[in-house]
C-alpha positions as CSV (number, residue, x, y, z in Angstrom):
1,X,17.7,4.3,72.2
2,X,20.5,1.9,71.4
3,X,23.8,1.9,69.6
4,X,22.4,-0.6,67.7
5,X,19.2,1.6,66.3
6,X,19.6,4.8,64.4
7,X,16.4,6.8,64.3
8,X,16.1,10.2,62.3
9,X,13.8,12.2,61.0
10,X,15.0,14.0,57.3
11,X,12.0,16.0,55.6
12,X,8.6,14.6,56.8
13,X,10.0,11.1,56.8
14,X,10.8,9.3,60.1
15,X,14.0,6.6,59.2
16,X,14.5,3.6,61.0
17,X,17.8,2.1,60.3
18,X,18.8,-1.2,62.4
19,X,22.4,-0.9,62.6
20,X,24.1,-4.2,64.0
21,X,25.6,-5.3,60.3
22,X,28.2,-7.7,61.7
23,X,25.2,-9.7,63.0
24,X,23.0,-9.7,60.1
25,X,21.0,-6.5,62.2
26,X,19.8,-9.2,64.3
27,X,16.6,-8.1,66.6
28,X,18.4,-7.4,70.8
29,X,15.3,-6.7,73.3
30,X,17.0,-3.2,73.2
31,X,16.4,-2.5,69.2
32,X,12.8,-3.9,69.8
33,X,12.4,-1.6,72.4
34,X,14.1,1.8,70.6
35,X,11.9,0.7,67.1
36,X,9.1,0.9,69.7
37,X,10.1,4.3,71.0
38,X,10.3,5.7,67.5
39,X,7.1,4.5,66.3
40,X,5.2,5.7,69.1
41,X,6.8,9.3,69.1
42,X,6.1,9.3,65.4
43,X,2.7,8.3,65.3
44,X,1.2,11.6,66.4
45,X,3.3,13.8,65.7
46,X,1.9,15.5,62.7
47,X,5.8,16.2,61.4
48,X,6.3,12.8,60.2
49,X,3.7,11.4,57.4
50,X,5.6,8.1,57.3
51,X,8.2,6.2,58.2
52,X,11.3,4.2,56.1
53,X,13.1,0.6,57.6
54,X,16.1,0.1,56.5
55,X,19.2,-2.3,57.4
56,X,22.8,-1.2,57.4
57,X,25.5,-3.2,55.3
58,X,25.1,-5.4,52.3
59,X,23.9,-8.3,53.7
60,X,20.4,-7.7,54.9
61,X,17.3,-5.7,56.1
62,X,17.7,-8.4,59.5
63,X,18.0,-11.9,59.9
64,X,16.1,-12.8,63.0
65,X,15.7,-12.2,66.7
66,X,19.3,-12.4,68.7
67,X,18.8,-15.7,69.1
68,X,22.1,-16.6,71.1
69,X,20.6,-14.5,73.7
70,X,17.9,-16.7,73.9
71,X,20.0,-20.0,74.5
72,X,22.5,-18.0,77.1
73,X,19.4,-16.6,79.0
74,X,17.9,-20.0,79.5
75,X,21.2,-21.3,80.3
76,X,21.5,-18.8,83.2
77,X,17.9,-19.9,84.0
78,X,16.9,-16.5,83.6
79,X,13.2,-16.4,84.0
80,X,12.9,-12.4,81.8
81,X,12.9,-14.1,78.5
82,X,9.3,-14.1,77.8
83,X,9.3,-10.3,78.0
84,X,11.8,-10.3,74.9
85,X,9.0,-11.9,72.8
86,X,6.0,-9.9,74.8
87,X,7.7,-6.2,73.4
88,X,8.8,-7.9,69.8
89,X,5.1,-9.2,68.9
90,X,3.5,-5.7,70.6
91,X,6.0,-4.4,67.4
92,X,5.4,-6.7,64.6
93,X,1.6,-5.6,66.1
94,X,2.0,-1.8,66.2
95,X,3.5,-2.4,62.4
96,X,0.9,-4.0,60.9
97,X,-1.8,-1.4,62.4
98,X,0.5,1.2,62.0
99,X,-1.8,4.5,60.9
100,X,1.4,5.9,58.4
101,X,2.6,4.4,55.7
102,X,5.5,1.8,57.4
103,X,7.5,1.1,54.3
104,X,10.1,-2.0,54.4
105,X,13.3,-2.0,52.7
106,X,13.6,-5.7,52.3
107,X,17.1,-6.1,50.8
108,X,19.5,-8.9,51.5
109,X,18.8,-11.5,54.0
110,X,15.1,-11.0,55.3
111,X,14.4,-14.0,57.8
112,X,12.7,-14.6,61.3
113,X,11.9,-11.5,63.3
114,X,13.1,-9.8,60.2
115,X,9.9,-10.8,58.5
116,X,8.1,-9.9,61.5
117,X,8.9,-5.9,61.6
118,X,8.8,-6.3,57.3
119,X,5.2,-8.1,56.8
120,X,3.1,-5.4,58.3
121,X,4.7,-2.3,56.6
122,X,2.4,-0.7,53.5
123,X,5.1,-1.0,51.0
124,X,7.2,-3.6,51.0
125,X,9.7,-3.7,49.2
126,X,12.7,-6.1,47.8
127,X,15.6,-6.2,45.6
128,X,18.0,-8.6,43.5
129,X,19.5,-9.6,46.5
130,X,16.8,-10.5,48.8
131,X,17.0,-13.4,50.6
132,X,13.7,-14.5,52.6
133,X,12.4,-17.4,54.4
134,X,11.0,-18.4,57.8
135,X,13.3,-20.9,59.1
136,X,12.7,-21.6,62.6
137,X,12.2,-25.3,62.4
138,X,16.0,-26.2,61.9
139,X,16.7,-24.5,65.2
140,X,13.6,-26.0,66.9
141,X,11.3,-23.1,67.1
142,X,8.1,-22.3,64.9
143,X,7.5,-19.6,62.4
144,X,6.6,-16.7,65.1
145,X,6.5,-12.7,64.9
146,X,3.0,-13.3,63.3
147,X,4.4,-15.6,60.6
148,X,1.5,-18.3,61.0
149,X,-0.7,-15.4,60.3
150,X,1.0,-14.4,57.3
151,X,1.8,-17.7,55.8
152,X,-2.1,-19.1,56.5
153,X,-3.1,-16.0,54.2
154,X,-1.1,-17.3,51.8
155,X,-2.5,-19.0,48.8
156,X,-3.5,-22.6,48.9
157,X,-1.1,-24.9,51.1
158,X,2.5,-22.4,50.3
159,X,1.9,-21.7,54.1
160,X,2.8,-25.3,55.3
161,X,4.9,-25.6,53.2
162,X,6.7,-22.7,53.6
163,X,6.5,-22.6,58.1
164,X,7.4,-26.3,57.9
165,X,10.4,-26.7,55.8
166,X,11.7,-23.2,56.1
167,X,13.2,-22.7,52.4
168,X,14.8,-19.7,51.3
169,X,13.2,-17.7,48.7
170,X,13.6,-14.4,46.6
171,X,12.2,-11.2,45.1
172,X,10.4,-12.5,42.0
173,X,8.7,-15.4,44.7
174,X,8.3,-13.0,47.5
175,X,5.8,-10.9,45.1
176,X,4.1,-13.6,43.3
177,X,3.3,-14.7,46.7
178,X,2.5,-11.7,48.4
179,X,4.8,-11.6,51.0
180,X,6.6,-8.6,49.3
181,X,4.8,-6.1,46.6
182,X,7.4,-4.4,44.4
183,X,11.4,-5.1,43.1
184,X,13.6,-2.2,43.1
185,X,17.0,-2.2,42.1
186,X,18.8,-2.3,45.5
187,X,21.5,0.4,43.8
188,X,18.4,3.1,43.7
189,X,17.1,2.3,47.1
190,X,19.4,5.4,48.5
191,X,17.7,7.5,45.9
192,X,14.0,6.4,47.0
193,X,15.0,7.4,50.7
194,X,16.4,10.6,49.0
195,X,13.4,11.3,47.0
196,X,10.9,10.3,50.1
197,X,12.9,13.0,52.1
198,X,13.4,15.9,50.0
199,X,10.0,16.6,49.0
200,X,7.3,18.7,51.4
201,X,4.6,15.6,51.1
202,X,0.9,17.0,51.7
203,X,-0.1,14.4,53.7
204,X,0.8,11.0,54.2
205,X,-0.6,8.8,51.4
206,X,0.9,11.5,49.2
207,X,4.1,9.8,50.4
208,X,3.1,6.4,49.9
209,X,2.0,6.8,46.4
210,X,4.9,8.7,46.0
211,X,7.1,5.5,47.2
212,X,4.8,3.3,44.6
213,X,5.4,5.6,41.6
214,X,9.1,5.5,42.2
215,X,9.3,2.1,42.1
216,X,7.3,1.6,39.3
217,X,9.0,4.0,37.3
218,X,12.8,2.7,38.1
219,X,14.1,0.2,36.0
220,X,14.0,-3.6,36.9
221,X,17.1,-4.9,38.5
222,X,19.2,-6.8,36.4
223,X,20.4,-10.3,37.1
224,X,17.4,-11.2,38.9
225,X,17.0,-14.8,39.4
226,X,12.9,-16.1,38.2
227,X,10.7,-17.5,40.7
228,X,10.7,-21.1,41.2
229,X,7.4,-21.3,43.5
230,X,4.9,-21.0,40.9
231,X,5.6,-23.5,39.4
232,X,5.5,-25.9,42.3
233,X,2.2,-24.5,43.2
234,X,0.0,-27.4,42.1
235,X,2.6,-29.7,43.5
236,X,2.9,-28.0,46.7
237,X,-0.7,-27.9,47.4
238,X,-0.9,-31.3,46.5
239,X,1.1,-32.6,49.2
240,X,1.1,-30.1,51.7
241,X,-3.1,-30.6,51.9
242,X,-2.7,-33.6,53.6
243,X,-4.0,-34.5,57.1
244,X,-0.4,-34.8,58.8
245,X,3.5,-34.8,58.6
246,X,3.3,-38.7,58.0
247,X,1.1,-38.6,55.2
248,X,3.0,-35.9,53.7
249,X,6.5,-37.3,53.7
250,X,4.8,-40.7,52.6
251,X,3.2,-38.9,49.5
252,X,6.9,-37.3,48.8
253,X,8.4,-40.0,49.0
254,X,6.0,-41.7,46.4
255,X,5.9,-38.7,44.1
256,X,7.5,-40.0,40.7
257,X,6.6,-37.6,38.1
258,X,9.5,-36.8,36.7
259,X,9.0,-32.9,36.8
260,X,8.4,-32.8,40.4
261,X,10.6,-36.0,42.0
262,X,13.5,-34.1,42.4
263,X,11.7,-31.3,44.2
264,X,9.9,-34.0,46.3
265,X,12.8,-36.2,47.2
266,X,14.8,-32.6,48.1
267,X,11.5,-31.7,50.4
268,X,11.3,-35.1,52.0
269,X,15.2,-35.1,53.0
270,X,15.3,-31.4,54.7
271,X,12.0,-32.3,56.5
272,X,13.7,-35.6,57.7
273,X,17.3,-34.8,58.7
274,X,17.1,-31.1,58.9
275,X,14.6,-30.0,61.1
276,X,13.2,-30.7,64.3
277,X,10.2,-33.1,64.4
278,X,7.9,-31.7,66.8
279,X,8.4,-28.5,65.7
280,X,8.1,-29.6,61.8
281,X,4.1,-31.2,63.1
282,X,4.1,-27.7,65.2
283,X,4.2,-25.7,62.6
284,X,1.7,-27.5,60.0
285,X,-0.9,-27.7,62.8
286,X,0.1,-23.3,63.8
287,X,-0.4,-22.5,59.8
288,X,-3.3,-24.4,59.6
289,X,-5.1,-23.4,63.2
290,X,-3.9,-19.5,62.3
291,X,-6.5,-19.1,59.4
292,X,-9.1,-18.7,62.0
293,X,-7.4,-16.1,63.7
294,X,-7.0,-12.3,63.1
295,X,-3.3,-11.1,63.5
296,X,-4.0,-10.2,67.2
297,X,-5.1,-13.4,68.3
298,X,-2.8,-15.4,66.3
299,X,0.5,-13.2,68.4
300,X,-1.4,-14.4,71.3
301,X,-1.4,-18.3,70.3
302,X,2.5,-17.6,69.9
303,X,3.4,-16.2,73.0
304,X,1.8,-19.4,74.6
305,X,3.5,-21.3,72.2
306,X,7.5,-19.8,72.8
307,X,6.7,-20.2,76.5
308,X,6.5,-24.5,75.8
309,X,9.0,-24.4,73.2
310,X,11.4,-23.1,75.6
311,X,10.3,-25.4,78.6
312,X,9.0,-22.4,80.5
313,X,6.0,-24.3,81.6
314,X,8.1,-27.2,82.7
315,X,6.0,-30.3,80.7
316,X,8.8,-30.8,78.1
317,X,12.5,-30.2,77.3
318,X,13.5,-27.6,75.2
319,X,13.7,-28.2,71.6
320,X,14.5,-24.7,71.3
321,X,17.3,-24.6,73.4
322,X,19.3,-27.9,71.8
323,X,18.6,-26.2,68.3
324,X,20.0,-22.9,68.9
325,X,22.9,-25.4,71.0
326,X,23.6,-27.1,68.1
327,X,23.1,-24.7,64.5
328,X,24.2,-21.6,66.2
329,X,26.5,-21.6,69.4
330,X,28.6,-24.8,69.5
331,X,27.7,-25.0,65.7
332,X,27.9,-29.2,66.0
333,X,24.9,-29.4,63.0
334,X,23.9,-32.6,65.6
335,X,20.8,-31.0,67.6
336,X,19.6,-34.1,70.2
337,X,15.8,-33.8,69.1
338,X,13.6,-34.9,71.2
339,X,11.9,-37.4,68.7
340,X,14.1,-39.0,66.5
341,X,11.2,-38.9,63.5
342,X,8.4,-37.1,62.3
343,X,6.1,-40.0,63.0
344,X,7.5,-40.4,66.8
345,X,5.8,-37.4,67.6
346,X,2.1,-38.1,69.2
347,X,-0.6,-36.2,68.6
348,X,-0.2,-34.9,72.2
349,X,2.9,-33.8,72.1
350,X,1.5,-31.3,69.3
351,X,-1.6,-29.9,71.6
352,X,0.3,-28.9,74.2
353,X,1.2,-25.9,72.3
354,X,-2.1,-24.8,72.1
355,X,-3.1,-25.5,75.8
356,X,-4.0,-22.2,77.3
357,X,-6.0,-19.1,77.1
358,X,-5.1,-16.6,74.1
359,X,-6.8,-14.3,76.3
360,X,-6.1,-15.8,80.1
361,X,-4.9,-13.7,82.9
362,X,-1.4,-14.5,82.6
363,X,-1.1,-13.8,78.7
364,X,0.3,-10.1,78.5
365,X,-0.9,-9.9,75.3
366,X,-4.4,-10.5,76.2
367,X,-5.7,-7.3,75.4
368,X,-3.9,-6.7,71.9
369,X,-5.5,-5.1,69.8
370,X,-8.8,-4.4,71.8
371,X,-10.2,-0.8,71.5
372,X,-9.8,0.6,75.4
373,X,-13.0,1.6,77.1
């Protein structure tokens, strides 16, 4: 276990509560690792019938992988950083096939790997103060921990447009999209976990409906700000259904009804000066090229994609690396991208992500998911 992970069973309900607050209970290899542990000790043993993540503090559930460690590993020239990403998408898969109800207290600031341990849960829940997006682009990665799986299930084109600009969103959006299911007060959260663990479940969708009928039956939180996505929708899958990143920002750009040009000139500006290039074309053609692929096979295509986006199969620099440089550790805001536009980058420079074998002798992941003979 880890300092940083509080595991406890109270009743017949296992708890996992990610306890790094001053860092937005950002995702170290070792909380992957002890979430792991917990998970695997719970799922047979017939004491626990589910299992609660929460986040400690007021700020959020977790805002992402530790992703300093990722730019100081690289640095070092550390060549151990793939097995960081190897144990987190063996989670986010263990979650999502999970056989007892895996609910996810989504409150505060739910971004990055913190979508990845939330997305597969049965319940997933979020409050007033929910704060959620996917916004690895502006620090040169791609939406990963499963997120092009998740955002190509999506309705229409919200997955493009959601993986490629990386725009934060909350509760009322989060459920009309389906990436969250229910809004509970974040003030009566405490009482769910209390009323989850004080009562002698029969089995374990007993505790799951259980979870459902409380937060049905609580009242809706108040100041909770409406959902600006739907009505965007026709808008967003307008645009977003183009062929490419050029014709996209072109169609922004020419967008003039009145309703929408204000949303379309915002859009057109954050894709431009805000994130990276290649990884804005990355992420369009991952979305797109993930609904084809189960959730398995899709944690797969990402593992081969982190090992280019960190240069670990030497072809290209590391757009990764001067991201996390630039947003996060000498916090400059001037990240040195490697194109400097969206229509710099070739075609090529976007298939390289998806050379490989999902299932080739040196993916680790190659049998996720597969039934053992």
């Amino acid at each position: 276990m880890t300092e940083f992970v509080r595991t406890e069973i109270r009743g017949r309900i296992g708890f996992i509560t990610l306890a790094r607050p001053k860092a937005l209970n950002a995702l170290s290899h070792d909380m992957i690792r002890a979430m792991a542990s917990a998970l695997a000790e719970w799922r047979d043993d017939p004491a626990v019938l589910g299992v609660v993540l929460q986040g400690e503090g007021e700020k959020g559930l977790c805002a992402g992988g530790d992703i300093r460690y990722f730019h100081e590993a690289i640095g070092a020239g550390r060549t151990d950083i793939m097995d960081f990403f190897t144990d987190e998408y063996v989670l986010n898969y263990t979650i999502a096939s999970y056989p007892k109800p895996y609910i996810a207290l989504m409150d505060g600031v739910v971004m990055g790997g913190g979508m990845g341990i939330s997305q597969g849960a049965a319940l997933r829940i979020v409050t007033e103060a929910t704060r959620m997006a996917m916004p690895e682009t502006a620090i040169g990665l791609f939406p990963d921990v499963g997120g092009g799986f998740f955002l190509a299930n999506l309705a229409g084109h919200l997955g493009e447009y959601l993986g490629t600009t990386g725009v934060v969103f909350g509760a009322v959006d989060a459920c009309e999209i389906g990436l969250a299911d229910v809004v509970l007060p974040r003030a009566s959260l405490s009482a769910l976990c209390e009323h989850l663990a004080s009562s002698d479940w029969p089995d374990s969708d007993a505790v799951l409906d259980a979870a459902r009928r409380f937060c049905r039956e609580s009242l809706p939180p108040a100041g909770l700000a409406p959902g600006k996505l739907a009505l965007l929708r026709d808008v967003i899958d307008e645009h977003f259904a183009l062929a490419d990143m050029p014709s996209i920002l072109k169609a922004l750009k020419l967008e003039a009804r009145c309703e929408y040009s204000g949303w379309a000139e915002e859009t057109e500006d954050l894709l431009r000066t805000k994130r990276s290039p290649l990884m804005v074309c990355v992420a369009l053609e991952q979305v797109r090229r993930a609904r084809k692929l189960s959730l398995a096979d899709e944690l797969r295509e990402e593992w081969l994609m982190m090992r280019s986006v960190f240069n670990l199969d030497g072809r290209m620099g590391a757009e990764g690396v001067e991201g996390i440089r630039a947003m996060v550790v000498d916090k400059d805001h001037k990240p040195r991208w490697q194109h400097p536009s969206i229509e710099a980058v070739k075609p090529e420079d976007v298939r390289r992500f998806f050379d490989g074998e999902r299932c080739g002798a040196d993916n680790p992941l190659r049998d996720l998911g597969k039934s053992p003979e």
